[in-house]
Biopython code that builds the backbone (N, CA, C, O; Angstrom):
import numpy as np
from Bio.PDB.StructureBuilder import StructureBuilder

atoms = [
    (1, "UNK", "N", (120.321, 184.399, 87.358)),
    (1, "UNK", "CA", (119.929, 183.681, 88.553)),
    (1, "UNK", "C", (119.171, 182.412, 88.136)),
    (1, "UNK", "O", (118.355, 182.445, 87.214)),
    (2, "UNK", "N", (119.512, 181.039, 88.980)),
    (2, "UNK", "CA", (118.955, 179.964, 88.387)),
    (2, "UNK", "C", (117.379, 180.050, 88.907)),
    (2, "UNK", "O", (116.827, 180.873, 89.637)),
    (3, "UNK", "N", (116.946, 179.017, 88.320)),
    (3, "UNK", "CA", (115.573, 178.580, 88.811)),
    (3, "UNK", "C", (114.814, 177.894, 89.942)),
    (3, "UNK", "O", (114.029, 177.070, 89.474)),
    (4, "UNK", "N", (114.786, 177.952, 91.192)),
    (4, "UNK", "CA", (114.145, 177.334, 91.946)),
    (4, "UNK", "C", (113.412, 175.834, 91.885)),
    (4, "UNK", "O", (112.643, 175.575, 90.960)),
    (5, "UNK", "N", (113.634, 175.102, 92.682)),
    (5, "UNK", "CA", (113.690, 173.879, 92.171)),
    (5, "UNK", "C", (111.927, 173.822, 91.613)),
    (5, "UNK", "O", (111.591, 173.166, 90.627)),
    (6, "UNK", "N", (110.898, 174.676, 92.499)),
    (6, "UNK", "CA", (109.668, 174.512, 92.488)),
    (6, "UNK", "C", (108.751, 175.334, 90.974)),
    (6, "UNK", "O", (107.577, 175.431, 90.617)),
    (7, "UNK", "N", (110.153, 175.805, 90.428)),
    (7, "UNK", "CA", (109.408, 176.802, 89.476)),
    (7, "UNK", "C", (109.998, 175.835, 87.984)),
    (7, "UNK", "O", (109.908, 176.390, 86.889)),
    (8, "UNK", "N", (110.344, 174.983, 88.036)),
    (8, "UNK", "CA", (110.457, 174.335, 87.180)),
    (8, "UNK", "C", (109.017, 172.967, 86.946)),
    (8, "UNK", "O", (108.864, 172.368, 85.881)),
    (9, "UNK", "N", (108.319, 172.786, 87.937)),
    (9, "UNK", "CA", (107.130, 172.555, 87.936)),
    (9, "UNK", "C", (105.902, 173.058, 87.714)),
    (9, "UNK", "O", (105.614, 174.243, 87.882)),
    (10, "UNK", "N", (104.882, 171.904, 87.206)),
    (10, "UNK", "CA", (103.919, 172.631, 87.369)),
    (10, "UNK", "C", (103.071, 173.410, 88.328)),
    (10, "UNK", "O", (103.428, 173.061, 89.453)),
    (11, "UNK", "N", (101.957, 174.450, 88.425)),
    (11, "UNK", "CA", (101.063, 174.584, 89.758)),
    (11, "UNK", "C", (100.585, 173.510, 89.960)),
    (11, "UNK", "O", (100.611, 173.091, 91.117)),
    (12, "UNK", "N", (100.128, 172.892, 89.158)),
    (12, "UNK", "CA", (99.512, 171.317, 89.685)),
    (12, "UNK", "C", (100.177, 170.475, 90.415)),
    (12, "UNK", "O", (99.799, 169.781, 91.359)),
    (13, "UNK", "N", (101.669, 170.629, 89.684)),
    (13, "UNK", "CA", (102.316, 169.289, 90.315)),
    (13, "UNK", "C", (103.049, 170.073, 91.888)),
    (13, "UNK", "O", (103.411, 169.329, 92.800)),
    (14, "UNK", "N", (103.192, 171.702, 92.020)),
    (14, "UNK", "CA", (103.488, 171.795, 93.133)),
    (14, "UNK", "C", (102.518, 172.005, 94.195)),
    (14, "UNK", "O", (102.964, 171.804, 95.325)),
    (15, "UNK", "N", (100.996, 172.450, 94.089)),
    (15, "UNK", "CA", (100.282, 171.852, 94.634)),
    (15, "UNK", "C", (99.631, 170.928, 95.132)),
    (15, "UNK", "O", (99.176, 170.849, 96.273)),
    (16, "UNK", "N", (99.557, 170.067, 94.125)),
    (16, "UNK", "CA", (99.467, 168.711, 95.024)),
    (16, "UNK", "C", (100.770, 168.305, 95.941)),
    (16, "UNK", "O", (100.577, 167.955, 97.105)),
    (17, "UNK", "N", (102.001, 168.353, 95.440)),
    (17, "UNK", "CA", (103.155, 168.226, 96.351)),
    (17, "UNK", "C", (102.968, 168.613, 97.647)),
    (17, "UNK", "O", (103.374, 167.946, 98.598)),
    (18, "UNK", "N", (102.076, 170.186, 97.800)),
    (18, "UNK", "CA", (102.347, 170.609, 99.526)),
    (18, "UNK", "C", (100.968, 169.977, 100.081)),
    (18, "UNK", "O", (100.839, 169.843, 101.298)),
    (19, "UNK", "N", (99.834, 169.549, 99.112)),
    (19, "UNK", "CA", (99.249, 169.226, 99.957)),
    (19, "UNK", "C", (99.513, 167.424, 100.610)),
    (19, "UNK", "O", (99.338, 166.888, 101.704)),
    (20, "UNK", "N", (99.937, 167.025, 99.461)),
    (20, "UNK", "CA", (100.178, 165.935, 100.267)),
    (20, "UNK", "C", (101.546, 165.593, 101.029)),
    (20, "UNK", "O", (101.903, 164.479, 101.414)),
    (21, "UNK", "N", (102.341, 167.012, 101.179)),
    (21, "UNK", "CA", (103.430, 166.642, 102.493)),
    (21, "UNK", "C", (102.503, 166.685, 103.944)),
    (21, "UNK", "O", (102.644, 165.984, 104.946)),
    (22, "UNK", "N", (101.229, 168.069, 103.601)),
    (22, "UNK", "CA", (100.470, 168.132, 104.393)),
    (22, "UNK", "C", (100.302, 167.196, 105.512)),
    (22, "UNK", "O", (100.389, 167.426, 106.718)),
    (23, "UNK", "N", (99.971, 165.781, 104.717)),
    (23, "UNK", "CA", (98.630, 165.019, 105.055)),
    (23, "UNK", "C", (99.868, 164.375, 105.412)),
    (23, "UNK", "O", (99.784, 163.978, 106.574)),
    (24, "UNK", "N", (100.687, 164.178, 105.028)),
    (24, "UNK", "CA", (101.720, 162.507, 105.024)),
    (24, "UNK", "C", (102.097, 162.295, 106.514)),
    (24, "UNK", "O", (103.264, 162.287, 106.907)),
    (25, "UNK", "N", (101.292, 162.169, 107.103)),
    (25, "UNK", "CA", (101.818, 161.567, 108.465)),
    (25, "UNK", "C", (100.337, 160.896, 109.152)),
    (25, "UNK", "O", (99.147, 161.183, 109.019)),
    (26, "UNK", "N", (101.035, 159.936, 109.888)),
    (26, "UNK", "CA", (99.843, 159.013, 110.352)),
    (26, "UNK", "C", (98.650, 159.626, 111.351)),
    (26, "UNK", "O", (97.502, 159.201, 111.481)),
    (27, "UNK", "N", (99.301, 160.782, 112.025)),
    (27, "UNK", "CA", (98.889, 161.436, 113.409)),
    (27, "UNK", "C", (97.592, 161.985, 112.328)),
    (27, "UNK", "O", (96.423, 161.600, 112.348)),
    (28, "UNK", "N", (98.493, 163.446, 110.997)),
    (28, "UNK", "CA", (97.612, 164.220, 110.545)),
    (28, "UNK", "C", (96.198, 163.491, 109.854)),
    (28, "UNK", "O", (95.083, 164.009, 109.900)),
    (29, "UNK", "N", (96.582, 161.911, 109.081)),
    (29, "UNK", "CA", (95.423, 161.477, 108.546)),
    (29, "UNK", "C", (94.625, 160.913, 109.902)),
    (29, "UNK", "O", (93.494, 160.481, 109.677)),
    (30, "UNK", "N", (95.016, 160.877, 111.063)),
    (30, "UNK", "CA", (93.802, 160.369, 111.779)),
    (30, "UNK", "C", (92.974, 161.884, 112.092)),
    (30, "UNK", "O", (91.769, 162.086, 111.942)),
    (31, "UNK", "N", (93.791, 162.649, 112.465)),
    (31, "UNK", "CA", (92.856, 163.899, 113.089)),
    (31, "UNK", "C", (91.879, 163.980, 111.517)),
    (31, "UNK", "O", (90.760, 163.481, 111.633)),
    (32, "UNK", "N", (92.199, 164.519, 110.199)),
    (32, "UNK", "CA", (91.255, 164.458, 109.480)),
    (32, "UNK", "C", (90.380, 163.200, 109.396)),
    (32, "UNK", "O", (89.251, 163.440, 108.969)),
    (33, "UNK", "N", (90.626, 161.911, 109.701)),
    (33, "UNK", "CA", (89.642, 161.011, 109.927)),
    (33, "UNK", "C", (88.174, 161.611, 110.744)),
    (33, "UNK", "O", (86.989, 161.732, 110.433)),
    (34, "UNK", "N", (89.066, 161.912, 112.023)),
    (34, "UNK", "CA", (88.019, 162.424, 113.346)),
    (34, "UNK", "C", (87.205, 163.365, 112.342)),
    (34, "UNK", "O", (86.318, 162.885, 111.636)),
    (35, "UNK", "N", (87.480, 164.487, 112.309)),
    (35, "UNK", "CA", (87.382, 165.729, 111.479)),
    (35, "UNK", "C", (86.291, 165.311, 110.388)),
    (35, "UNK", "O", (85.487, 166.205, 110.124)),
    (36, "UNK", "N", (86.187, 164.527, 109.950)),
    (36, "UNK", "CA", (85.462, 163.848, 109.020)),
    (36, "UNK", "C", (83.738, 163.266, 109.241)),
    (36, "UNK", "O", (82.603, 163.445, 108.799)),
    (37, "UNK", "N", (84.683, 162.278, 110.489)),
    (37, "UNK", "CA", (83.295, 161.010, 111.085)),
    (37, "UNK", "C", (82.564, 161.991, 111.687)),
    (37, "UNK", "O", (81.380, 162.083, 111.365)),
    (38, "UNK", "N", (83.130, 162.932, 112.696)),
    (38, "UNK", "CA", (82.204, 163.944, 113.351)),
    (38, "UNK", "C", (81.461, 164.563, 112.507)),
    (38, "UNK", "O", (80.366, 165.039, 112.805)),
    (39, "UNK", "N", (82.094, 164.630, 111.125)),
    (39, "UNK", "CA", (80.838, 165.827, 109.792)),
    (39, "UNK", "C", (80.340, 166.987, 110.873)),
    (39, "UNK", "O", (79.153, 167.299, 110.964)),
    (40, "UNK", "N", (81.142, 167.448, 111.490)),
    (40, "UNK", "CA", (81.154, 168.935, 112.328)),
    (40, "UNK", "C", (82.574, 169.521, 112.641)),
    (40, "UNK", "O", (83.634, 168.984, 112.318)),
    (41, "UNK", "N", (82.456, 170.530, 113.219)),
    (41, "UNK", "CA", (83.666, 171.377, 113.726)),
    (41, "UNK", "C", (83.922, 170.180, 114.812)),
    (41, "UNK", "O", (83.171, 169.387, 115.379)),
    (42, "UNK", "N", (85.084, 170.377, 114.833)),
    (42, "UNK", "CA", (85.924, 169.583, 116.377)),
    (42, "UNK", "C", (86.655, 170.598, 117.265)),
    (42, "UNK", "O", (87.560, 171.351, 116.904)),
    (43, "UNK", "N", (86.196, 170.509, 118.298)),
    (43, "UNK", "CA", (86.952, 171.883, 119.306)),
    (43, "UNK", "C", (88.003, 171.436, 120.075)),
    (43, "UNK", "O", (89.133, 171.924, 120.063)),
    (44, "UNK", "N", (87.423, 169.998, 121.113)),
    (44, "UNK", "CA", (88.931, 169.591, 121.813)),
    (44, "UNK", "C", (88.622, 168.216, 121.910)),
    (44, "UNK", "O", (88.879, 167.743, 123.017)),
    (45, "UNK", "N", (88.130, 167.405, 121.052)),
    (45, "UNK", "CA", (87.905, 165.708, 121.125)),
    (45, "UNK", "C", (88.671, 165.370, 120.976)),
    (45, "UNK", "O", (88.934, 164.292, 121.509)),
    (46, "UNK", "N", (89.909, 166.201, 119.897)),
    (46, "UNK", "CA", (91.005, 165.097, 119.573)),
    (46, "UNK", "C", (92.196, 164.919, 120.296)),
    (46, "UNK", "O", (93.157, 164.568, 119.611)),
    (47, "UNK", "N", (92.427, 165.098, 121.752)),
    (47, "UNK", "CA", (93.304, 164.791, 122.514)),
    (47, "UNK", "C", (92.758, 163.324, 123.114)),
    (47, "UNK", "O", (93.495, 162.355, 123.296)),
    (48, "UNK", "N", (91.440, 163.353, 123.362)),
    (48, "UNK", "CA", (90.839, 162.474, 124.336)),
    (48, "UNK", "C", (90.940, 161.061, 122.574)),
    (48, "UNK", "O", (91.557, 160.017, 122.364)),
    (49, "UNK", "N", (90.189, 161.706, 121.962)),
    (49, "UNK", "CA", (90.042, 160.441, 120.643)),
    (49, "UNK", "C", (91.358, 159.544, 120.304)),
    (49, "UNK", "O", (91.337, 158.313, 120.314)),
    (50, "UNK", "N", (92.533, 160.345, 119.996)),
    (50, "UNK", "CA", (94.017, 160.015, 119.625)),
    (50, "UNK", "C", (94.529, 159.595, 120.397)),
    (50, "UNK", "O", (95.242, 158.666, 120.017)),
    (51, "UNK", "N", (94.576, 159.834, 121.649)),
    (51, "UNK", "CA", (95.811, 159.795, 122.599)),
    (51, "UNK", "C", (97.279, 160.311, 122.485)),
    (51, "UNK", "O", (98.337, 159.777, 122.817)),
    (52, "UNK", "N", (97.025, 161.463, 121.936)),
    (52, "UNK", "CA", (98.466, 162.179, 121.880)),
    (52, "UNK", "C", (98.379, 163.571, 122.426)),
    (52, "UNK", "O", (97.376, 164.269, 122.276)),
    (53, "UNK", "N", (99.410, 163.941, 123.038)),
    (53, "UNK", "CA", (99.362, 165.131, 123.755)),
    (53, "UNK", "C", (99.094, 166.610, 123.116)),
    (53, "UNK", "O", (99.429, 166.982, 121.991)),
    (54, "UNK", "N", (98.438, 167.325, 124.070)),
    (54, "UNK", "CA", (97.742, 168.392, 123.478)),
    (54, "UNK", "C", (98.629, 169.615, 122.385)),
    (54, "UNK", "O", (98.270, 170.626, 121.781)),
    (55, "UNK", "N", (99.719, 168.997, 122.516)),
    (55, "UNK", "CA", (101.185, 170.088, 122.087)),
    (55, "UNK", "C", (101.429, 169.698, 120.511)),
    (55, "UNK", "O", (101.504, 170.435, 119.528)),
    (56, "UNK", "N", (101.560, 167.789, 120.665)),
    (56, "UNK", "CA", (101.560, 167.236, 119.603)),
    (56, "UNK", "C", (100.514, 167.273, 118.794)),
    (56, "UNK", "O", (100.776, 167.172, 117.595)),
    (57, "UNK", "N", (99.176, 167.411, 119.162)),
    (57, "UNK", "CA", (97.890, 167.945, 117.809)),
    (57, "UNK", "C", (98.014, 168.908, 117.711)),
    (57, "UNK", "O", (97.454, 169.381, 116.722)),
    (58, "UNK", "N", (98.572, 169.612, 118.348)),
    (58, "UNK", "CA", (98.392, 171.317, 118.001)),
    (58, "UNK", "C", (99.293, 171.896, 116.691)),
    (58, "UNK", "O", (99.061, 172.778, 115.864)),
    (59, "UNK", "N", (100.242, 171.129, 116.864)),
    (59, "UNK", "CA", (101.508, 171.174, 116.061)),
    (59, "UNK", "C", (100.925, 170.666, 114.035)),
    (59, "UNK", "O", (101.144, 171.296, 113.001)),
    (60, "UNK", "N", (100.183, 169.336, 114.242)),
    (60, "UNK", "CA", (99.826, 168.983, 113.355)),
    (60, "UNK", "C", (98.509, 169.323, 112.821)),
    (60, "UNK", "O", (98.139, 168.939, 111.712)),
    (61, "UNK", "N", (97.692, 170.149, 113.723)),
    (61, "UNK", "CA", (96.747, 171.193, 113.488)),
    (61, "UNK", "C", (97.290, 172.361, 112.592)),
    (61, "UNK", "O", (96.667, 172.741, 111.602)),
    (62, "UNK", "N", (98.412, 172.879, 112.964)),
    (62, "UNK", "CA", (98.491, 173.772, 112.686)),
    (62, "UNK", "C", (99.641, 173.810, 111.288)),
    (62, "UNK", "O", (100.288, 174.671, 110.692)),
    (63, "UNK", "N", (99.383, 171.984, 111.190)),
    (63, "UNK", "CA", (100.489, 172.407, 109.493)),
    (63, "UNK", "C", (99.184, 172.194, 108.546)),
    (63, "UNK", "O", (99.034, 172.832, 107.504)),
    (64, "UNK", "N", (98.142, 171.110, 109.081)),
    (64, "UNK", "CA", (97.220, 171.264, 108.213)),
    (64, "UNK", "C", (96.462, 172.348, 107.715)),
    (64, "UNK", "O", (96.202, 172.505, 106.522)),
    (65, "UNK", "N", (96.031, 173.258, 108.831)),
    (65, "UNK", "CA", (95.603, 174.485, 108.589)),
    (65, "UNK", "C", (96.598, 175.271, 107.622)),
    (65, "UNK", "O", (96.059, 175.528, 106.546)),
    (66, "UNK", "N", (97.937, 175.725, 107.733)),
    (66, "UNK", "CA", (98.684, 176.083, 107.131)),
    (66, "UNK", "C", (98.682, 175.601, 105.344)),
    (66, "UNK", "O", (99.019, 176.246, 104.351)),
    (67, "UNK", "N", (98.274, 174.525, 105.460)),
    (67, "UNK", "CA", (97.875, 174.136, 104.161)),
    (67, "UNK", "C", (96.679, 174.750, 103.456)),
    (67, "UNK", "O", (96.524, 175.041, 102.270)),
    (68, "UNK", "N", (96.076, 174.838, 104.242)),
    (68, "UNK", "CA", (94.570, 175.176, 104.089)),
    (68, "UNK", "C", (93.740, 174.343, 104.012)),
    (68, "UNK", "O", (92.602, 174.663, 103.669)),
    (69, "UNK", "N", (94.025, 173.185, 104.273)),
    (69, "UNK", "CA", (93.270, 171.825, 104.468)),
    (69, "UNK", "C", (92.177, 171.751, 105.624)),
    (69, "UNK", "O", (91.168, 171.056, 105.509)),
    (70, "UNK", "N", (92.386, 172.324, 106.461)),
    (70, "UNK", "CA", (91.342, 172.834, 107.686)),
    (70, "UNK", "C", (91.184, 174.039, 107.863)),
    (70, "UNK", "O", (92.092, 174.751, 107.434)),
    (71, "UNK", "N", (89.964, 174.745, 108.568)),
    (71, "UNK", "CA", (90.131, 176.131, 108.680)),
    (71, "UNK", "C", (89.723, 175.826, 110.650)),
    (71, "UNK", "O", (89.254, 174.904, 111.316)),
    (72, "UNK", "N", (90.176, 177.028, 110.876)),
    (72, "UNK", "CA", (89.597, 176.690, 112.576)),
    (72, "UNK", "C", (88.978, 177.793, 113.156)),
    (72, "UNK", "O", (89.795, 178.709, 113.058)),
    (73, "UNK", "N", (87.781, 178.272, 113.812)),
    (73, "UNK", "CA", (87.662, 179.525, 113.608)),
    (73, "UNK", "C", (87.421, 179.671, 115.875)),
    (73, "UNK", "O", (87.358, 178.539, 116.354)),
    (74, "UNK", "N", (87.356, 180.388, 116.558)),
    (74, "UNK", "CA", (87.724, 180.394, 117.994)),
    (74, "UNK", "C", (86.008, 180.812, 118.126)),
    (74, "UNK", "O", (85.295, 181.615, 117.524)),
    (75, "UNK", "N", (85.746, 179.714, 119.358)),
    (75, "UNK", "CA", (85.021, 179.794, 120.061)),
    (75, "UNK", "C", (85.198, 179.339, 121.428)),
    (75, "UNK", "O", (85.360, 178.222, 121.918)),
    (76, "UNK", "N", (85.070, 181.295, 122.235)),
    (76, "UNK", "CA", (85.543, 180.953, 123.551)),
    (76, "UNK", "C", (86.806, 180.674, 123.427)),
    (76, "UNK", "O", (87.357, 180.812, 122.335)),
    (77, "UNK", "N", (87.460, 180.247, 124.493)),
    (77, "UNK", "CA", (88.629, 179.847, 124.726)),
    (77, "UNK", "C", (89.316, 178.815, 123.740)),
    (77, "UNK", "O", (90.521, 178.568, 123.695)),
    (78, "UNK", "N", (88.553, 178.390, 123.143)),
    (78, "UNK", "CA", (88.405, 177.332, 121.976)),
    (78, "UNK", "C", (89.365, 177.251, 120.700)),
    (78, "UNK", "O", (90.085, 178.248, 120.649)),
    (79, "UNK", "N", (89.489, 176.732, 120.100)),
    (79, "UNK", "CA", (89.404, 176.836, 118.436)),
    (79, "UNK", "C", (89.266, 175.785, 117.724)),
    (79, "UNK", "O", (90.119, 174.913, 117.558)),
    (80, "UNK", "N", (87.731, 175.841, 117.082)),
    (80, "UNK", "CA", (87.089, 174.561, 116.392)),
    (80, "UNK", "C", (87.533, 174.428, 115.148)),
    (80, "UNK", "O", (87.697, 175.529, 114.623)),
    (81, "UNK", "N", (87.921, 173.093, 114.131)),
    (81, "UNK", "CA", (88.565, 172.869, 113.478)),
    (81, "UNK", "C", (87.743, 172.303, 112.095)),
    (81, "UNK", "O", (87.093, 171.259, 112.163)),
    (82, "UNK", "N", (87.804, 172.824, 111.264)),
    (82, "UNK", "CA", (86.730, 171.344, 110.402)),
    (82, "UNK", "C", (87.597, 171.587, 108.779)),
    (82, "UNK", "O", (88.658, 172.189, 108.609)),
    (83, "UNK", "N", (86.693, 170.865, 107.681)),
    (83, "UNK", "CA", (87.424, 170.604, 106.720)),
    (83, "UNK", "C", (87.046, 172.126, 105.796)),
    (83, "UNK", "O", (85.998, 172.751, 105.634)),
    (84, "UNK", "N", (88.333, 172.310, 105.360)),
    (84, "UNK", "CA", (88.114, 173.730, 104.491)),
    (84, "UNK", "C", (87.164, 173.000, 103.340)),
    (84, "UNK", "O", (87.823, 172.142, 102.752)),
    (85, "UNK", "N", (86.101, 173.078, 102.960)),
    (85, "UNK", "CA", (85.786, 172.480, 101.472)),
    (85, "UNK", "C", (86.266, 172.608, 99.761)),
    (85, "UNK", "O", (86.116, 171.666, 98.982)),
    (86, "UNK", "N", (86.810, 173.829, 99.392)),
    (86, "UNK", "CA", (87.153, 174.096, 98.504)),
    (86, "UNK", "C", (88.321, 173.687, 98.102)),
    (86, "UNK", "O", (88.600, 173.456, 96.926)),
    (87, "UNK", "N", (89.513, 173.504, 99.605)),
    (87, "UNK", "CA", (91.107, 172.723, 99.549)),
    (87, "UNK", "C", (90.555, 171.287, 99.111)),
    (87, "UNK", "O", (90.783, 170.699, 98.053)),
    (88, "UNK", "N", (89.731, 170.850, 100.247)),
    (88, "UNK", "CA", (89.346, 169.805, 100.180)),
    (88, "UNK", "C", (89.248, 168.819, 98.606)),
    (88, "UNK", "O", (89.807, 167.775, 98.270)),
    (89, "UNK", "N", (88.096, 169.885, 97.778)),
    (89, "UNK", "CA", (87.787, 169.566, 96.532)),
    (89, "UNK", "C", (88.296, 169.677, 95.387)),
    (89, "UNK", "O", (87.845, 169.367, 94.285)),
    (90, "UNK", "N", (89.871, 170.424, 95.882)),
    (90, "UNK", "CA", (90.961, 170.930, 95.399)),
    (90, "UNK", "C", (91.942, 169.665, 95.245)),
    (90, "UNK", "O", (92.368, 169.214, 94.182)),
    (91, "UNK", "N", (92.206, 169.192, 96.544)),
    (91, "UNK", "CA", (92.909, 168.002, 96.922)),
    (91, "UNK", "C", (92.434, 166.565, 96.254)),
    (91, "UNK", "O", (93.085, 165.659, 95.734)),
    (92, "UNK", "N", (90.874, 166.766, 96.516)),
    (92, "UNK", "CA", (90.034, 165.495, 95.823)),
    (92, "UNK", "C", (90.555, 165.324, 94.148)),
    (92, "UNK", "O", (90.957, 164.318, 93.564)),
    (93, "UNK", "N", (90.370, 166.715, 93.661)),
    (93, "UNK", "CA", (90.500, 166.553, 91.845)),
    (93, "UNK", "C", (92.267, 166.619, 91.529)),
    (93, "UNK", "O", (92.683, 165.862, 90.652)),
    (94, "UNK", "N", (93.130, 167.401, 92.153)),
    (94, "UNK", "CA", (94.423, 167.111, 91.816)),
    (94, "UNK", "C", (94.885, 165.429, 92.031)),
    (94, "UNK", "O", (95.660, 164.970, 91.192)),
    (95, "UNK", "N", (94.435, 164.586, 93.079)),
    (95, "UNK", "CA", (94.899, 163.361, 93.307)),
    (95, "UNK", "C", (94.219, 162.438, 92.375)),
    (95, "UNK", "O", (94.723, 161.736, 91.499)),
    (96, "UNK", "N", (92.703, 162.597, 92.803)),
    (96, "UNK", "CA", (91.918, 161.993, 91.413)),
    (96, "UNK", "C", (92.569, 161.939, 89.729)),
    (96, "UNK", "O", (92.601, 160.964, 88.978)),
    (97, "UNK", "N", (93.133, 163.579, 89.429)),
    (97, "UNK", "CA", (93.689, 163.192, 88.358)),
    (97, "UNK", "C", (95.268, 162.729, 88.286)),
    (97, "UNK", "O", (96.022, 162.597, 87.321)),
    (98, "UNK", "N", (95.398, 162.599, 89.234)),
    (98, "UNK", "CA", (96.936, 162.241, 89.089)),
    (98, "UNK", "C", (97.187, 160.681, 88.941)),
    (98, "UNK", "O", (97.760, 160.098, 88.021)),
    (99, "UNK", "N", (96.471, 160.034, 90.360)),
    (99, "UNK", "CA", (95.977, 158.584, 90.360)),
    (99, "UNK", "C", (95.107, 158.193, 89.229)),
    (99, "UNK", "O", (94.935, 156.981, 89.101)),
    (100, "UNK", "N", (94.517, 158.991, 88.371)),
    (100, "UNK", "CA", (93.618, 158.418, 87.330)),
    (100, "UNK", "C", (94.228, 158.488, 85.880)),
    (100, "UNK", "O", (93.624, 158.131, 84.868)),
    (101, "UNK", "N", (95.937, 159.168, 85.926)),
    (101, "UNK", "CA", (96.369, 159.139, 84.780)),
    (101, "UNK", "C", (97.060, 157.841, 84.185)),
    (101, "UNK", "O", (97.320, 157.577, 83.011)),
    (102, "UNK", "N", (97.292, 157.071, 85.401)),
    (102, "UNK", "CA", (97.778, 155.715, 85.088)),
    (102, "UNK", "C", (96.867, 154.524, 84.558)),
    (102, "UNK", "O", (95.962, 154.092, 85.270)),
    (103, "UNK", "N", (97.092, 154.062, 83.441)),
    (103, "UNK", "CA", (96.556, 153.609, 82.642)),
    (103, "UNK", "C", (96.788, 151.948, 82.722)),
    (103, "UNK", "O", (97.518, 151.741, 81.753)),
    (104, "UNK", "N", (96.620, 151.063, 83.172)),
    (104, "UNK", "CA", (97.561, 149.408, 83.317)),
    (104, "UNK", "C", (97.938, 149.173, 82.160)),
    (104, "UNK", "O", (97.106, 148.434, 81.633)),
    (105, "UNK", "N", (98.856, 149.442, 81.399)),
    (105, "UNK", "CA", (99.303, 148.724, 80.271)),
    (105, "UNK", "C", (99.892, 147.166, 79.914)),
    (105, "UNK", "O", (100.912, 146.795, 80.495)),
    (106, "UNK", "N", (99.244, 146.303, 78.978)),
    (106, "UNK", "CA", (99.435, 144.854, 79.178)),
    (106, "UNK", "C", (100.344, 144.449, 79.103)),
    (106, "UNK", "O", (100.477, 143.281, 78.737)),
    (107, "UNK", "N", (101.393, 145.241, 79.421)),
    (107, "UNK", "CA", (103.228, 144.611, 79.558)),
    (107, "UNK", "C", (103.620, 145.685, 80.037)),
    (107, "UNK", "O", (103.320, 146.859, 79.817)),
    (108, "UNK", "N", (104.517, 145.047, 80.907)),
    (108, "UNK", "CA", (105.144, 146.161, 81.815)),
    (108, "UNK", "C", (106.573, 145.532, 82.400)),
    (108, "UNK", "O", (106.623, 144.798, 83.386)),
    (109, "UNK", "N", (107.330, 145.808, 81.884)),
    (109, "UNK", "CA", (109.065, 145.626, 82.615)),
    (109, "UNK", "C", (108.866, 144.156, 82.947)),
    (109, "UNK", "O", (109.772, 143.516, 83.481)),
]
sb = StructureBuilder()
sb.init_structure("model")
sb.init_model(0)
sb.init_chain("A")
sb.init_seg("    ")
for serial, (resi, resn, name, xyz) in enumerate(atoms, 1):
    if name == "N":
        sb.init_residue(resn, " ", resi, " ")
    sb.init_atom(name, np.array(xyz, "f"), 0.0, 1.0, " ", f" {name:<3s}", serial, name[0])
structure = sb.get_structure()
């Protein structure tokens, strides 16, 4: 049986891969923007903040979470959203070293 395209990679390189399919959309980096500036849980600001319908954050709530990039935990009728820290610092050092392996070399093509 052959190999899966993902097992011919590294964990590094397929982790960073899902997290940044995660993020790759304009909608998901604003909600983590919000998610951020607030430096608190967010429960339901981000319909009113974004202007996109409550179906469409929910959707992109729920790939980030799926990532583990957010955790959301229910209050009340609720469910407040904030930054997982450990993905987070996970995400910070895989990109950090990935973006930091490039070196400018004084000739190039």
């Amino acid at each position: 049986m052959g190999l899966t395209k993902t097992e011919i990679f590294t964990r590094e390189q397929n982790q960073l891969a899902t997290l940044l399919k995660a993020i790759a959309h304009p909608a998901r980096i604003a909600i983590l923007q919000q998610i951020i500036a607030a430096n608190a849980c967010i429960c339901g600001e981000l319909v009113e903040e974004l202007g996109l319908a409550q179906a469409t954050i929910s959707q992109h709530l729920k790939e980030l979470k799926n990532a583990g990039i957010i955790q959301g935990t229910i209050e009340g009728v609720k469910v407040c959203y904030c930054i997982e820290p450990k993905m987070w610092a996970l995400l910070e050092s895989l990109l950090g070293s990935f973006l930091g392996s490039y070196k400018n070399p004084e000739s190039c093509c």
